[in-house]
C-alpha positions as CSV (number, residue, x, y, z in Angstrom):
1,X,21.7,6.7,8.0
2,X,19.1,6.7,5.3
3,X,19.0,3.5,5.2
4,X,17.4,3.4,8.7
5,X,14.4,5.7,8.1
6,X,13.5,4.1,4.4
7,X,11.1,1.8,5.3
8,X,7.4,2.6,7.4
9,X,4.0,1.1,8.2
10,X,0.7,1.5,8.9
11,X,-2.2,0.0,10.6
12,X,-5.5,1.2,10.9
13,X,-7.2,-0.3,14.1
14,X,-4.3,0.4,16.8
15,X,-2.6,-2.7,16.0
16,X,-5.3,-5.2,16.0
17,X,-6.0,-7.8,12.9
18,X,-7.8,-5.5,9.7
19,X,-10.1,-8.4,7.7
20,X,-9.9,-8.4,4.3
21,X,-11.8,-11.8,4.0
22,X,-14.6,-11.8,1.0
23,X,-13.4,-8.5,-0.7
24,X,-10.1,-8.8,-2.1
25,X,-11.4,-9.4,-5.6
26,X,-13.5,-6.6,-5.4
27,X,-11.9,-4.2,-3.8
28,X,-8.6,-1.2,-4.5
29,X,-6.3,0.2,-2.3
30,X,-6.7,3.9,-3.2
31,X,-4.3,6.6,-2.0
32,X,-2.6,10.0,-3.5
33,X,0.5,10.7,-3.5
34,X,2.6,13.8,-4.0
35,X,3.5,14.2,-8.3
36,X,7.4,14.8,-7.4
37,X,7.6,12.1,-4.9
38,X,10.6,9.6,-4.9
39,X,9.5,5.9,-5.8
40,X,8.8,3.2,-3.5
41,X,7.0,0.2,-3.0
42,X,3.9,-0.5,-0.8
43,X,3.4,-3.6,0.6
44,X,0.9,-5.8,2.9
45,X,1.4,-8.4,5.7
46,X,-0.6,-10.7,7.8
47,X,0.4,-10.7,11.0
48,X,1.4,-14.7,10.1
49,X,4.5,-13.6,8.2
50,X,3.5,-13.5,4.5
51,X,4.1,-9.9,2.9
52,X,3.6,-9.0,-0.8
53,X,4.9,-5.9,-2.6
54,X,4.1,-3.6,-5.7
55,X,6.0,-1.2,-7.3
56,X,3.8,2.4,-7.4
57,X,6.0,3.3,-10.4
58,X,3.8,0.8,-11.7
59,X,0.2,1.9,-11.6
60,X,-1.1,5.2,-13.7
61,X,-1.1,8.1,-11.7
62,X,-4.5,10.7,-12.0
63,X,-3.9,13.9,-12.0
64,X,-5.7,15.5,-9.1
65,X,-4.3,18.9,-9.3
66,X,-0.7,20.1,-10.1
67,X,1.1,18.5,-7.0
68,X,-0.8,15.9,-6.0
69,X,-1.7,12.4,-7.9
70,X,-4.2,9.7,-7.2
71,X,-3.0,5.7,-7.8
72,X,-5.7,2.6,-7.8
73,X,-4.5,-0.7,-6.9
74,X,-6.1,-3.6,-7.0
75,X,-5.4,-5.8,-4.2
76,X,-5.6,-8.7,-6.8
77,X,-2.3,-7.5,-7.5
78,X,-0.9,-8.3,-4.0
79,X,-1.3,-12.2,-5.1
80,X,-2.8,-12.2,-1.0
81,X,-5.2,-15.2,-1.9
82,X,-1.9,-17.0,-4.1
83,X,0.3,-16.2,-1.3
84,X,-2.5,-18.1,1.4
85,X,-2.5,-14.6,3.5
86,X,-4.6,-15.4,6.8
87,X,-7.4,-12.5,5.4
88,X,-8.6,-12.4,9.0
89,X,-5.2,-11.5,10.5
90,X,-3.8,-8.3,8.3
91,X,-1.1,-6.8,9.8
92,X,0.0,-3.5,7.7
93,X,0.4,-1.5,4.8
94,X,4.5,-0.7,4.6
95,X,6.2,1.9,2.4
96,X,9.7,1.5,1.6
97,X,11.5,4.1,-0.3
98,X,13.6,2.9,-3.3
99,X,16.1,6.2,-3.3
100,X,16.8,9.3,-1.6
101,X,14.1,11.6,-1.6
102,X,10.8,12.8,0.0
103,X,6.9,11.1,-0.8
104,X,3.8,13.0,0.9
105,X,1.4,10.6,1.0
106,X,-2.8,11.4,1.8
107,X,-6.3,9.2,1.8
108,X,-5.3,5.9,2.0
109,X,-8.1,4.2,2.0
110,X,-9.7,0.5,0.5
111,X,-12.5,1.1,-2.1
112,X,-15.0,-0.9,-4.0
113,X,-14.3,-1.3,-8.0
């Protein structure tokens, strides 16, 4: 069932609360992404409940070579302060795929702008 294996997420510290308290208007989540891959959405949750999505289809994609794209997003776009995220108590970053299909993804990382 596809259905079943559409949806992941990552944490970066085993598990434990990331803090994103005093940089989110400052800061982009970076990652790259494979050109041909199927579109999803990326969101981010507090380990509180609250969860906000984007839709990647959204954001410019930079060529970094032929298969492979880079996408900026700001996490201004998350609406984490409007939403009243605990910025102490992130949970994850979660993929879900919006189709059938395949997405590499590499370097995700947060990043001053």
């Amino acid at each position: 069932n596809c259905k079943q294996w559409n949806t992941w997420g990552i944490n970066w510290n085993n598990w434990y609360a990331f803090n994103l308290r005093g940089i989110v208007e400052k800061t982009t989540l970076e990652m790259q992404i494979s050109a041909n891959s199927s579109p999803f959405e990326l969101s981010i949750e507090d380990f509180n409940g609250p969860s906000s999505k984007v839709q990647l289809m959204d954001y410019t994609k930079v060529y970094v070579n032929d298969t492979v794209v880079s996408i900026s997003i700001p996490l201004t776009d998350f609406k984490i302060l409007e939403k009243e995220f605990v910025l102490d108590r992130m949970k994850q970053l979660q993929f879900k795929g919006l189709g059938a299909g395949s997405a590499k993804i590499h370097n995700i990382k947060f990043s001053e702008k």
